[in-house]
DRENFI-540465 format. One line per field, with one value per residue (C-alpha): x negated, y, z negated; residue number from 1. Coordinates in nm, 3 decimals, always signed. Example, Ala and Ser with C-alpha at 12.3 -4.5 7.8 and 13.67 -1.06 7.14 Angstrom:
# DRENFI-540465
u (-1.230; -1.367)
v (-0.450; -0.106)
w (-0.780; -0.714)
pos (1; 2)
This chain:
# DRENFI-540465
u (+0.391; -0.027; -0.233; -0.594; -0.797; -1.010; -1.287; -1.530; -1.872; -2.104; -2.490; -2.563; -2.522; -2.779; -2.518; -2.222; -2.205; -2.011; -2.143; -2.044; -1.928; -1.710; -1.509; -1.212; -1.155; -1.124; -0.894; -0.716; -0.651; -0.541; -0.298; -0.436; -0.416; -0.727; -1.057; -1.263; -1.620; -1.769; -2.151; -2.338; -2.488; -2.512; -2.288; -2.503; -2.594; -2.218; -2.291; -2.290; -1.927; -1.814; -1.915; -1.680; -1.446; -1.436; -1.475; -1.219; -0.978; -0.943; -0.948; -1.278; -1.306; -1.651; -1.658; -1.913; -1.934; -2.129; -2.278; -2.169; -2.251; -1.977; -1.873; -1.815; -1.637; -1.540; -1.581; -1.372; -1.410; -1.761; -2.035; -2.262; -2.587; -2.883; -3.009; -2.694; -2.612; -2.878; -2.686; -2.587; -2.428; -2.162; -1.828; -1.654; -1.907; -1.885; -1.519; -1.548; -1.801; -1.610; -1.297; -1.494; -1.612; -1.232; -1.285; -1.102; -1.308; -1.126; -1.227; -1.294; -1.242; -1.200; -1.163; -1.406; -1.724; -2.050; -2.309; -2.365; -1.995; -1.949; -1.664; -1.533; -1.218; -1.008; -1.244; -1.036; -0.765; -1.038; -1.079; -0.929; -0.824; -0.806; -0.603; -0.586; -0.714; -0.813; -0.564; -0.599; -0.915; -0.968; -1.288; -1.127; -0.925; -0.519; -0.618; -0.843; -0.643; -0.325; -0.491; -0.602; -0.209; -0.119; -0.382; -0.263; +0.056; -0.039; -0.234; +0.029; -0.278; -0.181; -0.267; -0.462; -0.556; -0.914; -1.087; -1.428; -1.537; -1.890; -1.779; -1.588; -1.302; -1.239; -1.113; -0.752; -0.689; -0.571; -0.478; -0.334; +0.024; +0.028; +0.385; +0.270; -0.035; -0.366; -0.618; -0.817; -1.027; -0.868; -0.492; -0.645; -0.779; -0.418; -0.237; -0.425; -0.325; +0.044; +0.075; +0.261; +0.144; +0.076; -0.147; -0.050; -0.212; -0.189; -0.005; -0.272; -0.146)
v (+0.806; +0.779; +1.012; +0.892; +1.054; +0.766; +0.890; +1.124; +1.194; +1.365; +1.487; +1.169; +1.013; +1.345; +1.450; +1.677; +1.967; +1.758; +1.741; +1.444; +1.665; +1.897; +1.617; +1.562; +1.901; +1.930; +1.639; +1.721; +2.047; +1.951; +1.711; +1.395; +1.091; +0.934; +0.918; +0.710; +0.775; +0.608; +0.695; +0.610; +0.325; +0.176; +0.114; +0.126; +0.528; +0.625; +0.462; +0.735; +0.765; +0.496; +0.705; +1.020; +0.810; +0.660; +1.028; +1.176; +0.928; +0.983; +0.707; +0.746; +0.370; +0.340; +0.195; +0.263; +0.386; +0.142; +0.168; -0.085; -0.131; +0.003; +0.237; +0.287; +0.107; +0.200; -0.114; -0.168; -0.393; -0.532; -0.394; -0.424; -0.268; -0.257; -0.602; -0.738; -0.613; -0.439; -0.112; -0.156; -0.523; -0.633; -0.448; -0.807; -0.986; -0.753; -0.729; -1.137; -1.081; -0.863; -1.037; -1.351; -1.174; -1.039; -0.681; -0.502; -0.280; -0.029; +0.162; +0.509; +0.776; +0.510; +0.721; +1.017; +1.062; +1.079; +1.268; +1.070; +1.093; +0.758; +0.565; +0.271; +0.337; +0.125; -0.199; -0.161; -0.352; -0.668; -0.675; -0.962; -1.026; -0.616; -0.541; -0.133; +0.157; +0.505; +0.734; +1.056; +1.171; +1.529; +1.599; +1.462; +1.600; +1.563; +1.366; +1.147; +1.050; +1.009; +0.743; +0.576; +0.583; +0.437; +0.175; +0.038; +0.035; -0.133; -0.439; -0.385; -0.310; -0.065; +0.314; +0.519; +0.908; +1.048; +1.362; +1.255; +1.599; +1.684; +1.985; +2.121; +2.252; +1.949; +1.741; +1.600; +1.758; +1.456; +1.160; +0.803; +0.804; +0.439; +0.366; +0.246; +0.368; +0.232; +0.153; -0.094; -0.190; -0.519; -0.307; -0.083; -0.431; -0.607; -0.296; -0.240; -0.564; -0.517; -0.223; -0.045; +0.280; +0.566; +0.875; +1.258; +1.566; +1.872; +2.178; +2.449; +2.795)
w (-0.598; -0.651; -0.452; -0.333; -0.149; +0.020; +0.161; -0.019; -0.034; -0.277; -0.282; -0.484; -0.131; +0.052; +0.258; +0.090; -0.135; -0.338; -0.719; -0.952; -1.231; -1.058; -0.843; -1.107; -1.139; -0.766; -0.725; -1.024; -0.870; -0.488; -0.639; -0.641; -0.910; -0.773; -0.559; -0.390; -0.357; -0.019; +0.016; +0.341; +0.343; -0.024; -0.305; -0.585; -0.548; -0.693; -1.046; -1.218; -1.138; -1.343; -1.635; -1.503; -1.435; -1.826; -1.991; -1.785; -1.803; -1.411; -1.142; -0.895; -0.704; -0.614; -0.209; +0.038; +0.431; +0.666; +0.988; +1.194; +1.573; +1.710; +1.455; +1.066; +0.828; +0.488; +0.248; -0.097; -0.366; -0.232; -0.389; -0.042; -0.021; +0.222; +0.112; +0.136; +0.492; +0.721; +0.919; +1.292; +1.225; +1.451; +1.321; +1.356; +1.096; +0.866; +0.832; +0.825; +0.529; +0.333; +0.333; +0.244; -0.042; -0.165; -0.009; +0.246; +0.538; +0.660; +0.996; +0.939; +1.240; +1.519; +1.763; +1.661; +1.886; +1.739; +1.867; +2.152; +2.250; +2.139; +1.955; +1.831; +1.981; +2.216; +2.104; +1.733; +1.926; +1.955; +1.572; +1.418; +1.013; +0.988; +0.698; +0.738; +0.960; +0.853; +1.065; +0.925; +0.869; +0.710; +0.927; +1.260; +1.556; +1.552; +1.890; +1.784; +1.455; +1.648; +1.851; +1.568; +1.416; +1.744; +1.726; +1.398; +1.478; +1.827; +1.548; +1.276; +1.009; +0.717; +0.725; +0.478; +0.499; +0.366; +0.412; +0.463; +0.241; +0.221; +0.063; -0.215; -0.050; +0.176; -0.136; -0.095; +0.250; +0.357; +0.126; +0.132; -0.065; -0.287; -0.440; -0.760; -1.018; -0.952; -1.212; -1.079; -0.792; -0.823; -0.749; -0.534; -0.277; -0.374; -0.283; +0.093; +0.197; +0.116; +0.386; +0.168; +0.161; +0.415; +0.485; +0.428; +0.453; +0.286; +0.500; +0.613; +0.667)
pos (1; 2; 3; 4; 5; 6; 7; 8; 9; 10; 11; 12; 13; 14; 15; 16; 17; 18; 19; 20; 21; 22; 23; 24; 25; 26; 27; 28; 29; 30; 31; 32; 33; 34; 35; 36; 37; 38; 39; 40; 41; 42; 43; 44; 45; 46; 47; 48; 49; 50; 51; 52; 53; 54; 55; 56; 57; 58; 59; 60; 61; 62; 63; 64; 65; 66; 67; 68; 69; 70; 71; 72; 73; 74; 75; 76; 77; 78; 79; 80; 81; 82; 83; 84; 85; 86; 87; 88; 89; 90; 91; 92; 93; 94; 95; 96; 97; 98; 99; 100; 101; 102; 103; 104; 105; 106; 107; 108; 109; 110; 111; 112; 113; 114; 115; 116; 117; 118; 119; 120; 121; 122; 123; 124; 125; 126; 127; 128; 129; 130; 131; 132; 133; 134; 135; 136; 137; 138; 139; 140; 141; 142; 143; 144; 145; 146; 147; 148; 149; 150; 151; 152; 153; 154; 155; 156; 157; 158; 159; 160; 161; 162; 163; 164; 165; 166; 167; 168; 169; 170; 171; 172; 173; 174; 175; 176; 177; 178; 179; 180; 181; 182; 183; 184; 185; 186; 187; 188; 189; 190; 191; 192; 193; 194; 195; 196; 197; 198; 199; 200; 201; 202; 203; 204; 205)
């Protein structure tokens, strides 16, 4: 089995606690046999991953977390910036775009309000040529990620577990479980589409 934690965020993207050069250690230390670092916005910000990545010997996949109309979308395997997609873009043509492009876009907390109260969820069920859906979210409500479970089940779409950490201690609380090693982004985008793989979480006392 090949622990990733999905969905991670450092201060390279202004937003998290998280420093570059202390996020091996962490995930080395919940557990997990690989990252994925998913700024907001742009893709280009996490370079200086690749270079932790290479001295540690340690898989960190670089993605990104976009703002999409309805809601946000965690993109793999595209390396999408600001120029190459403005924020606020239909959720539908962007998951259309990505795919073109030989990525997968995943969306992240479906069903968590932001701070206008407002979600993606039920409209999830309208998306077509989804491949996965984020259904356990380390920084969301049992509630909200249960309906998300039950929404990918509902379109038959894979299901992977991050924990959205902005903060050191929020590293590998929740996870995505892949039954093979992962070394690549190109394995990492093969493996989503398979389905074959699921989201855990760690047990809090």
């Amino acid at each position: 089995m090949f622990k990733m934690d999905m969905h991670i965020h450092s201060v390279l993207g202004k937003d998290s606690m998280i420093r570059p050069d202390e996020v091996v250690d962490l995930a080395r230390k919940a557990g997990l046999d690989g990252v994925c670092i998913t700024e907001h916005h742009a893709y280009e910000i996490s370079h200086p991953f690749d270079k932790i990545s290479r001295d540690t010997d340690f898989p960190i996949f670089r993605g990104m977390e976009y703002k999409a109309r309805e809601g946000h979308l965690l993109v793999y395997g595209v390396n999408m910036g600001r120029g190459d997609m403005i924020p606020q873009m239909p959720m539908q043509h962007v998951i259309d775009w990505v795919n073109a492009r030989g990525g997968v876009a995943v969306p992240a907390h479906p069903y968590q309000p932001d701070m206008f109260g407002q979600s993606l969820g039920d409209r999830i069920l309208s998306l077509a040529n989804l491949m996965a859906v984020e259904t356990l979210n380390g920084s969301t409500s049992h509630k909200d990620n249960q309906a998300a479970e039950q929404a990918a089940a509902t379109m038959n779409a894979g299901k992977i577990g991050g924990s959205d950490a902005h903060g050191p201690d929020g590293i590998g609380k929740t996870y995505t479980v892949f039954p093979v090693e992962i070394r690549t982004m190109g394995e990492l985008i093969e493996i989503l589409k398979t389905k074959e793989y699921y989201p855990a979480s760690v047990r809090l006392d």
